[in-house]
N, C-alpha and C positions, 0 to 999 in steps of 0.2 A: 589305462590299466587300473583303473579303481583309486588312483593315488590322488591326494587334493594336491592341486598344486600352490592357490591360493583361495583363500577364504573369502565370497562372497564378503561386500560391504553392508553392514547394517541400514538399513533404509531409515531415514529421518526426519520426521513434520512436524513442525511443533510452530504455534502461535505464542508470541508475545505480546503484553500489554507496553509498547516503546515508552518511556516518560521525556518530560522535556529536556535533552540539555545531553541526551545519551547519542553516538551516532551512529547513524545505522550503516554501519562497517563492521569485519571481520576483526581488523585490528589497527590501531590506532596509538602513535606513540603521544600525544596530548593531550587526549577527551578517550574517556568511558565508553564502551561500544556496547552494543547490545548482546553481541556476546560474551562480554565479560558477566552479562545478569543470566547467563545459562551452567547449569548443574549438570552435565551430563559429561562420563569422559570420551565421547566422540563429536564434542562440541570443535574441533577443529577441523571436520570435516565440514562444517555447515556453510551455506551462502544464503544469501536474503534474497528471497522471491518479491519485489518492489522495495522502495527503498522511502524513507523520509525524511525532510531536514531534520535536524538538529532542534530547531524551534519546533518541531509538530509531534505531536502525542497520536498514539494508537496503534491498532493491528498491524504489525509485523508479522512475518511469515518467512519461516528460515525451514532449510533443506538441504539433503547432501543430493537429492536426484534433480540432475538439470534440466531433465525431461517435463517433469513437474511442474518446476516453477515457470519453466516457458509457457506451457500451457495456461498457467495461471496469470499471469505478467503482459504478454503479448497481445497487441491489440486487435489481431485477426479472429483473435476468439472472446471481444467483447465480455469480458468476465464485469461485472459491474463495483467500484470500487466507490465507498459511501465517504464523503466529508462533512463534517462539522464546521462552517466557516464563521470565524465572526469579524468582523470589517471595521473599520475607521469612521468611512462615514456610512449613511442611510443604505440600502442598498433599496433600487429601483425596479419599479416592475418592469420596465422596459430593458432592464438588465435580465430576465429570464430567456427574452429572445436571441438574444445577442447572446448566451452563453448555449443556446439549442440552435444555435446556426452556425456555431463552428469559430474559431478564430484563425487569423494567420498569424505566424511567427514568421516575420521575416530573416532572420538571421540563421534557420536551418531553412526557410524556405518549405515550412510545413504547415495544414491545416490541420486544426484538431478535429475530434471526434464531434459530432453533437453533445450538448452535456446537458444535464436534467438540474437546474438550478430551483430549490422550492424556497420561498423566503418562510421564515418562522419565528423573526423578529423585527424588528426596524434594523438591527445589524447583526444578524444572526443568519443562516440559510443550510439547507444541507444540500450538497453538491456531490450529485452522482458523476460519476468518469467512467468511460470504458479501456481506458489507455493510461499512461503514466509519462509524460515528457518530462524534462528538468524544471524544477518550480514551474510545473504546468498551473495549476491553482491559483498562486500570487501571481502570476504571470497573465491570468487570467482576467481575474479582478484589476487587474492594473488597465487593463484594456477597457475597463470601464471606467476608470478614474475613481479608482478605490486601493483602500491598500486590506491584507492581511494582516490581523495584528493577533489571533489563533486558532490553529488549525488542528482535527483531530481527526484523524481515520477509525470511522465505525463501524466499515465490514469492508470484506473483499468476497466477493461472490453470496454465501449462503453464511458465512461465517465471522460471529461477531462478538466484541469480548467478551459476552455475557459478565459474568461476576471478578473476570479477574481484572485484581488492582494494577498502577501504572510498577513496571517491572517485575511484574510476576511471568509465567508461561505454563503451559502445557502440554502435550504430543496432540495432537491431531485424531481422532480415532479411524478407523478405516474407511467407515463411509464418508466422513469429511472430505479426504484424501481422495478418496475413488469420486466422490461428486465433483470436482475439475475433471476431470476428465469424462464424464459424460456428457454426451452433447449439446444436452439441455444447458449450457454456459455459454453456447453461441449464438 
């Protein structure tokens, strides 16, 4: 009959720059969340489209649409998600293959994706992923007899911090937003 009954949800994408030591949670009665560094008053609608330890810096990606961030997040649409690794000790070129041929975890009984491991120091590397398991990266590296000692996410699909510092943010603009979901991500 023409009457609203309720008001459409404001839509919301915004990237953050995570810093070390913030968690990436909603809320948190110990540590500082990543939503506590957000300015917006419909900031309790939001959830985080991937997630990263507590020790790891970079791109976060928060959302009130669930649609969204699955798309973004889920491993069947290979979004490609960029690391910064730096290691303990050397990292090996024989360590590119073994990280483009998959590991198994045996404790969920899973194999991972192939992963694009480039070295670009004697302990430095940056590490593409197309999925996101629980400490899949250190978890990683451990499999090579390495440890992580810092990790920093520098993009997730097409988007990347450019110029913002660690806990700053920004919205998303529309084509950002509309480019996960074009096919071209698979």
């Amino acid at each position: 009959d023409g009457e609203v009954i309720q008001e459409g949800e404001r839509a919301i994408y915004l990237m953050l720059h995570k810093p070390v030591g913030w968690l990436s949670a909603t809320k948190d009665a110990q540590h500082p969340t990543v939503i506590d560094l957000i300015d917006d008053p419909d900031k309790a609608s939001l959830h985080l489209a991937g997630r990263l330890d507590r020790s790891t810096s970079g791109l976060v990606l928060l959302t009130n649409d669930g649609r969204w961030s699955k798309r973004v997040m889920d491993a069947e649409h290979r979004v490609p998600k960029v690391y910064r690794v730096q290691t303990q000790e050397p990292i090996r070129e024989e360590d590119v293959e073994a990280f483009a041929q998959g590991f198994h975890f045996p404790t969920e009984d899973i194999m991972t994706l192939p992963a694009t491991l480039e070295i670009i120091g004697e302990r430095e590397a940056r590490l593409t992923l197309h999925e996101g398991r629980y400490h899949q990266v250190k978890r990683m590296f451990h499999r090579v007899q390495n440890r992580v000692i810092a990790l920093h996410r520098e993009s997730v699909g097409e988007l990347s911090l450019g110029q913002l510092a660690p806990g700053q943010w920004r919205p998303l603009t529309a084509a950002e937003v509309a480019g996960f979901l074009a096919t071209g991500c698979d």
